[in-house]
N, C-alpha and C positions, 0 to 999 in steps of 0.2 A: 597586538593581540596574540594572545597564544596559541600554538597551533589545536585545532578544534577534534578530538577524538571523539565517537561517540558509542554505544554498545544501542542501537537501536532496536527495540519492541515491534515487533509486526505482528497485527492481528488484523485477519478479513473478516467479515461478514456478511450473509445476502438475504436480502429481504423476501419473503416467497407470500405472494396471494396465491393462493388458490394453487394454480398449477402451473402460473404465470413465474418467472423468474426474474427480475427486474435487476440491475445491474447491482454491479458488487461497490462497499464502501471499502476504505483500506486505514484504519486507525494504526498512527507512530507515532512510539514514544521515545524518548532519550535521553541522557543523563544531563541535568542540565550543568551551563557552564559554568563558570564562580567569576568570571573579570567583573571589575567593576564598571567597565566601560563597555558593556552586554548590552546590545539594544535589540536583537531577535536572531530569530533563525527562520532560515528559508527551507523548504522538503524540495525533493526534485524528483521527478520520475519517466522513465521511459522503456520502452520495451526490447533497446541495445545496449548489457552492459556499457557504464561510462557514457550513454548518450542518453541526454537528459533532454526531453523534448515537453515537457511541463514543470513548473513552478512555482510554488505557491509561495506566501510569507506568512508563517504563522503568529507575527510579534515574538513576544519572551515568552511564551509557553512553551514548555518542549513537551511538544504533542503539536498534532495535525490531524486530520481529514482527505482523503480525495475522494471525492463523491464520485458516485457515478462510473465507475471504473468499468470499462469492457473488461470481455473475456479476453485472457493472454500469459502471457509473462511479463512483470514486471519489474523494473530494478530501480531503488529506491535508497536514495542518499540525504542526507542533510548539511546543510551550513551552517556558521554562525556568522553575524555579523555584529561591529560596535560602532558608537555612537561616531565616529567619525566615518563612516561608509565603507572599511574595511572588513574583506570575507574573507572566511578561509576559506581552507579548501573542503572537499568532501570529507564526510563521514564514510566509515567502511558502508559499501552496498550489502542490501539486503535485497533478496528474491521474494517478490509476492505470487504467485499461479492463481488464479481464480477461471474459473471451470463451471459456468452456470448453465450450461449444457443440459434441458432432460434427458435422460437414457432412453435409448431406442425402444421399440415397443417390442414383445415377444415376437415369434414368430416358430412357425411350425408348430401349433398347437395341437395335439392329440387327444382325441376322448374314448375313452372304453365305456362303454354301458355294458353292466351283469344285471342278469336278472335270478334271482335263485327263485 
């Protein structure tokens, strides 16, 4: 297998009811591979550059999902693997931040009343 290069896409988004902020989703995308012997790729993500503490397999689509993502930093790699169980190694990391935080409420609010 050849070594796996990849230019990954990272796009966040977070769903908002109401006022409610519900966790963040993290769609990645990648150039996909050309071997002929490509049977998928895996995503990997974690919150220590190079420490990957989840995993998914997304088959041969290059693209993926992780649902549900807390707030944090996140560092996010991909593999490839081929039909005989062979991976390479990572893809360059990418940075995801998701920030679902409401902002604080004012404070020290002032009123003038005039009356002419």
């Amino acid at each position: 297998m050849k070594k796996f290069l990849a230019a990954l896409i990272l796009t966040s988004t977070m769903f908002i009811s109401g006022l409610v902020y519900a966790d963040a989703t993290i769609d990645v995308q990648w150039s996909a591979n050309t071997e002929a012997d490509l049977a998928g790729y895996k995503m990997y993500r974690g919150s220590t550059s190079g420490i990957y503490t989840t995993s998914q397999d997304v088959g041969i689509t290059p693209s993926g999902t992780f649902a549900n993502v807390d707030d944090g930093t996140w560092f996010i790699a991909v593999t490839a693997y081929d039909t005989s169980g062979n991976e390479s190694g990572y893809s360059n990391e990418v940075i995801a931040v998701i920030d679902t935080a409401s902002p604080g409420s004012p404070a020290n609010i002032v009123i003038t009343i005039t009356i002419n």
